[in-house]
N, C-alpha and C positions, 0 to 999 in steps of 0.2 A: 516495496520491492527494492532488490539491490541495481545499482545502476548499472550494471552489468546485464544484470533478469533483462532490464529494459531494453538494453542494446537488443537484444537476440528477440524480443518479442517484438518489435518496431521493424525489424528485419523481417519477421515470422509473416505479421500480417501485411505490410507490403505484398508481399507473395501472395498473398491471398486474394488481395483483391483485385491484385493483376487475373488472378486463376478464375475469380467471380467473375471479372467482364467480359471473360471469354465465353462462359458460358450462360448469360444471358438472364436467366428466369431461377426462379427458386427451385421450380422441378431440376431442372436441368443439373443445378445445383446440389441439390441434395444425391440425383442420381450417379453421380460422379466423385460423391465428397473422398471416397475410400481411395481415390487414387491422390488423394492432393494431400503429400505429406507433412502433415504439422510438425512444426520445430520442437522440440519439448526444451521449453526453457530451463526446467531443473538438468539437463545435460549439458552441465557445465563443468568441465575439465578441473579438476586440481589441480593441474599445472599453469591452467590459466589462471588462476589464483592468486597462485606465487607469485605470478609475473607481476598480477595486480597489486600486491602484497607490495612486491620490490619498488615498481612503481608511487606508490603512496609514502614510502619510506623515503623516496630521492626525493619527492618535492615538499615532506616536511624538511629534511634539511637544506633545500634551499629558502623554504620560509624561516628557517636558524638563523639564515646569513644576514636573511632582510631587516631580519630583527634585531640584529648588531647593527647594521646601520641604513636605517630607513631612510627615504625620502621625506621631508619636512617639510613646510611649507612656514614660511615667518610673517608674522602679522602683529602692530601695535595697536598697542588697547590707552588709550583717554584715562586715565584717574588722577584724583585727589590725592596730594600727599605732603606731607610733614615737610614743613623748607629745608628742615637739618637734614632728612632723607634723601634730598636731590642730589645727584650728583652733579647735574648739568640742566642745563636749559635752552629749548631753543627759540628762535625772533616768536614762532608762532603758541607754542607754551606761553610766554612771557605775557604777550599782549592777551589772551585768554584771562590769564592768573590779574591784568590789571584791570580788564571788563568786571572782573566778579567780587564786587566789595566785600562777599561773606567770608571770604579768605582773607581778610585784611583784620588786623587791629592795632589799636595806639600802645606806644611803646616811648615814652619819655618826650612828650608831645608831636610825637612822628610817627603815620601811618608804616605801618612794615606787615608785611606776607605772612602772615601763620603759617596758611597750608600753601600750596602752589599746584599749578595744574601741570602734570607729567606723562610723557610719552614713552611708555615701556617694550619692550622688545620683547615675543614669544616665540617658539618654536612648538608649530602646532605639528604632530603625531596625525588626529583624524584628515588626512586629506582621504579623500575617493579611492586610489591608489591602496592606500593600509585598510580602508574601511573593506575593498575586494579583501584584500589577503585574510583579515578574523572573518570574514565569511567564508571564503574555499576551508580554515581552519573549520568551521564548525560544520562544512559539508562532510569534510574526510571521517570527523569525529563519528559524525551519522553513519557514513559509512562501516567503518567499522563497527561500532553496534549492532548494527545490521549483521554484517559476519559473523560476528562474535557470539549474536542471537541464534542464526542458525545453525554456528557448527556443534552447540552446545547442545541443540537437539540431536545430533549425531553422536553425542557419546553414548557407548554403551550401557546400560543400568545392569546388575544383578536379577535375574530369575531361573526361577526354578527349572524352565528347563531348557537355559545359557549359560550354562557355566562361564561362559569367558568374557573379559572386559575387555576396552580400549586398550592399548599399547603403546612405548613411547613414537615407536617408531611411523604410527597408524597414521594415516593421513590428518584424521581429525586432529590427533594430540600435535603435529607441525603446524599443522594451522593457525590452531587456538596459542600457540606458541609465538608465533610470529604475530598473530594478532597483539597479545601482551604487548610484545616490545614496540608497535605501533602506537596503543594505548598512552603508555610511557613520555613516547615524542609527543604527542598532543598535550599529554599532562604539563611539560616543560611548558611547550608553548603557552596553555591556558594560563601560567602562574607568572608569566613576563609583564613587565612594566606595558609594552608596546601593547599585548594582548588587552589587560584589563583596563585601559586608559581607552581603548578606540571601543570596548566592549560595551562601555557602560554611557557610551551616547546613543547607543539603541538605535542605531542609523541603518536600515533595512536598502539597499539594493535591490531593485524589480529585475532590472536589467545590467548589464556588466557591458559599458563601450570602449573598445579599445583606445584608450588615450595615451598621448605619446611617452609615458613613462613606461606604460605597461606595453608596449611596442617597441620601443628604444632601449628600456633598461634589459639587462641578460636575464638577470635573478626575477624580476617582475613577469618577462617576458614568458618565462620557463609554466609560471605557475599561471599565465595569463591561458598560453595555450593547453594545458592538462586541466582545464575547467572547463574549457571550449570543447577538450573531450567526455567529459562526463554529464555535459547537459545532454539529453537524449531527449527529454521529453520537456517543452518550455512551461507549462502549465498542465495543470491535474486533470481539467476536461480531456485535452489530448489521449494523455496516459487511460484516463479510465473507458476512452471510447478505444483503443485497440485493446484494451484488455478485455473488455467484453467483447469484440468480435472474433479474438480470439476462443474463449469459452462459450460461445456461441457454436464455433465449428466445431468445437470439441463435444458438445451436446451433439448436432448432428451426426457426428461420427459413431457414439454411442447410441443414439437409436437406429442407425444404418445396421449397426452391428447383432444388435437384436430383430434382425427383420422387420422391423417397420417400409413401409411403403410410403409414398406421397401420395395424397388424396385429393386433398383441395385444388382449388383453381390455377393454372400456369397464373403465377406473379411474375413481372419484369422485375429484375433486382438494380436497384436505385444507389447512389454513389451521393458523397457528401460533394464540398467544393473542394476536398482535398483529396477527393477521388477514393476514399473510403467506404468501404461498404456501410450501408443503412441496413441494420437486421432488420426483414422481413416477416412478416407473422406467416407459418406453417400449420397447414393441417397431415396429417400425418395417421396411419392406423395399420394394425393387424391384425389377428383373429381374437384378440380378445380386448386391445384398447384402441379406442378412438382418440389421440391426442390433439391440441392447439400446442405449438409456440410462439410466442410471442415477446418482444421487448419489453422491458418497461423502464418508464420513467427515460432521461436521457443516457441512455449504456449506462445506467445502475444494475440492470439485473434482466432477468429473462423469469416470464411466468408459463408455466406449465401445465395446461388442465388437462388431466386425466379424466376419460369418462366408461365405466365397464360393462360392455356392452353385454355380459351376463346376469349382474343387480338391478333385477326387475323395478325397486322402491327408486326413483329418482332423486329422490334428498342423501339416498344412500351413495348414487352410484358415481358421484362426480367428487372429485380430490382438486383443485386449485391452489399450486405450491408456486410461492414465490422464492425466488434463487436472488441475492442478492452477489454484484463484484465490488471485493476489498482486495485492492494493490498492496495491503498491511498485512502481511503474515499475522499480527497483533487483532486484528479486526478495530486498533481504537478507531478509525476513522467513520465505525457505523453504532459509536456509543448512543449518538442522540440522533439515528436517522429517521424515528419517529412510527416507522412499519410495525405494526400490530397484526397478530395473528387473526382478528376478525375478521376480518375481510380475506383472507386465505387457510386451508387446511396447515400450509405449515409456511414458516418465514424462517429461511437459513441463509448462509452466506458461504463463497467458496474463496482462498485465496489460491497463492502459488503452491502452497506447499500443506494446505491444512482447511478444515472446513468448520462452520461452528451454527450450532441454534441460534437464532435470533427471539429470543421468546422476551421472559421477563429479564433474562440476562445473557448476555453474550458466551456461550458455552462453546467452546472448543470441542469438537468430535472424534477425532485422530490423535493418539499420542507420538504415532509413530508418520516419518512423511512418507506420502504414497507420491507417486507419478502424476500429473495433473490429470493426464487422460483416466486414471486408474480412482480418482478421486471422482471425475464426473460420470464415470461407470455405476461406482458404489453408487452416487447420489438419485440415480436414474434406476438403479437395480430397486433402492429400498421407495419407490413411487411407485416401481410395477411388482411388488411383492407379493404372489400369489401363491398358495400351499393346499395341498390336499391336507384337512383336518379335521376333526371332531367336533360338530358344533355341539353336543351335549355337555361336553369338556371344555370350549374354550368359550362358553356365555358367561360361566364363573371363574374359571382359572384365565390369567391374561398368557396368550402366546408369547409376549415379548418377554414379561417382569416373572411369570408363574406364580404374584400373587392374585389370591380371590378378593379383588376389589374391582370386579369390571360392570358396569352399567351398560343397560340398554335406552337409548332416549325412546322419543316419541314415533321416529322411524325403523328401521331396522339396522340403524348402527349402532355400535357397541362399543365403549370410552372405558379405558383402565383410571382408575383414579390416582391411584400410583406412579405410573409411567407417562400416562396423558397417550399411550398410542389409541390408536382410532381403527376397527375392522369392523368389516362386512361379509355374511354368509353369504353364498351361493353356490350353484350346482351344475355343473360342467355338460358339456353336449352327451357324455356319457353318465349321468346321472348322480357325478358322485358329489359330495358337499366339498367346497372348496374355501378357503378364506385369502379375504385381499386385505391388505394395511393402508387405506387409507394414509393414515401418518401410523409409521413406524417410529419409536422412540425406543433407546437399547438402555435398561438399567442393569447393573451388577449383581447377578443372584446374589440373596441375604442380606441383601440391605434394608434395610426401613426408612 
């Protein structure tokens, strides 16, 4: 996420959980969710942008400045050296250089000095101080990436039937414009002496304390406090547990929105130490599905079990999807998360802006970005996928792919070998044959 996403979503749920301990229980909760309005992080101003934009730009050129003439710290270093090389010597050199006879040899029957022991003078670059500054350098860099990532998805593509591309004028093309010449200032920065000398001692910062340079100095000062504004979130635990409470509400609002009702037992809704909501496991139903929700793992993801209270066969009639949260529009963060589909009907993951299968590889679902709420809509709509169909037609022809490669196993469900979607027959209170998608999986007619 960009650190901006973060600001608004750390705001968002705040809100929230103020909203949760008002009311008490998970019924209570649920019965109200419609009125408690979610932030939608992706409503983020392009002109707040800019500002962000401009801002990043003034404090790499104040990291310009610093880099003309940084703070140093001097330190001498003990070595061996050549007596012709000395230029000087002092009492405690001297007596060193007379302890150590291997520095000595005969020279016209008189001991004399080969080498001598010398006190040299450095100007060390890495102090703590510079080691902050290539780090805020390599946060801003991310940053931008990060932009530069998503505005790119905003450009318009050629199709058949959109005629019209991006324009210079267009928001996207100023942005991706401004981003460049940001790019640019970092580039500088990255190829300076000051950069690649503090770069390659691989000195990792946990934490950033205000010490009196970065307090006293102006220039240090500037870039001390516009880091203090971009931390939002200290750590990834933090960040991934309001991200899923966030997508948490956003599920209940999308099964609110569908008519679902609360079922299960009043739960008391439970709060961390930082007074965060703890998702609660729900049961939930309407006329045709019986839900659970539930967390999983620590705010990684939320599991979902559908049960259709129509599919008489048991093995048929229960769908268990796990929903996996990535803060990564990229999803790398769930390359080796290790979740296999056994143990669930489907494993997918949602981010800000985009949603992807979790199978044998990490597949992006959306080309284009939706809304977060409009993303966990889709993903709840294709769980409760139900259609009046032909089951004579759709035991060989697959509903999703409309190739004939669909199997029926030992129960009464039905697996596309093509697509991997999964349905189930059944027949409605008025007698007509119906089909449910277990897992829905969309492939490209005419592909093989």
């Amino acid at each position: 996420m960009r650190i901006v996403e973060e600001g608004y979503l750390k705001r968002t749920v705040a809100k929230l959980n103020s909203y949760a301990a008002k009311e008490g229980t998970c019924e209570k909760l649920f019965a109200a969710i419609d009125s408690f309005g979610v932030e939608a992080l992706q409503d983020l101003s392009f002109q707040s942008d800019l500002a962000y934009f401009g801002e990043m730009s003034f404090v790499l050129s104040v990291i310009t400045s610093i880099i003309s003439h940084p703070h140093i710290s001097g330190k001498t270093e003990d070595i061996i050296l050549r007596t012709e090389l000395a230029n000087s010597a002092s009492v405690d050199t001297f007596r060193d250089t007379l302890r150590d006879p291997v520095l000595w040899t005969q020279r016209d029957r008189h001991m004399v000095p080969e080498y001598v022991h010398y006190r040299q003078h450095i100007d060390d670059l890495c102090i703590y101080e510079n080691v902050f500054v290539v780090m805020l350098v390599k946060m801003l860099f991310s940053e931008v990436s990060k932009y530069a990532d998503f505005y790119a998805t905003l450009i318009k593509t050629f199709g058949e039937g959109d005629r019209a591309l991006s324009l210079d004028e267009h928001n996207v093309s100023v942005a991706l414009a401004k981003l460049q010449k940001l790019t640019k200032k970092i580039r500088y920065i990255q190829n300076t002496r000051f950069y690649k000398e503090i770069n390659k001692q691989k000195t990792v910062l946990r934490t950033v304390h205000p010490t009196n340079i970065l307090l006293k100095d102006r220039l240090y000062n500037y870039c001390f406090k516009f880091y203090r504004s971009l931390v939002t979130y200290p750590d990834k635990a933090s960040l991934l547990r309001d991200f899923g409470i966030h997508y948490y509400t956003l599920l209940l609002k999308a099964l609110k929105s569908k008519g679902f009702a609360y079922s299960g037992k009043s739960v008391k809704l439970t709060f961390d130490g930082e007074s965060s909501l703890i998702p609660a496991p729900m049961e939930l139903e309407n006329e045709t599905f019986h839900l659970t929700v539930e967390p999983y793992g620590e705010n990684r993801g939320i599991v979902l079990t559908a049960r259709h209270k129509f599919v008489s066969d048991p093995r048929a009639s229960e769908a268990k999807h796990l929903l996996l949260f990535s803060p990564q529009s990229s999803f790398a963060d769930l390359e080796n998360s290790g979740e296999k589909e056994g143990a669930f009907t489907t494993v997918e993951a949602i981010s800000l802006w985009n949603m992807a299968y979790v199978e044998q590889e990490i597949q992006t679902v959306y080309q284009n970005p939706l809304s977060e709420q409009e993303v966990m809509n889709e993903w709840l709509s294709r769980k409760l996928s139900v259609s009046r169909a032909s089951a004579e037609l759709y035991r060989s022809y697959c509903p999703s792919c409309q190739r004939q490669a669909v199997n029926e196993d030992e129960s009464t469900l039905y697996r596309c070998a093509r697509c991997r979607s999964q349905f189930v027959f059944f027949k409605d209170n008025e007698g007509y044959e119906n089909l449910w998608f277990l897992k829905l999986r969309r492939v490209a007619h005419g592909k093989h």
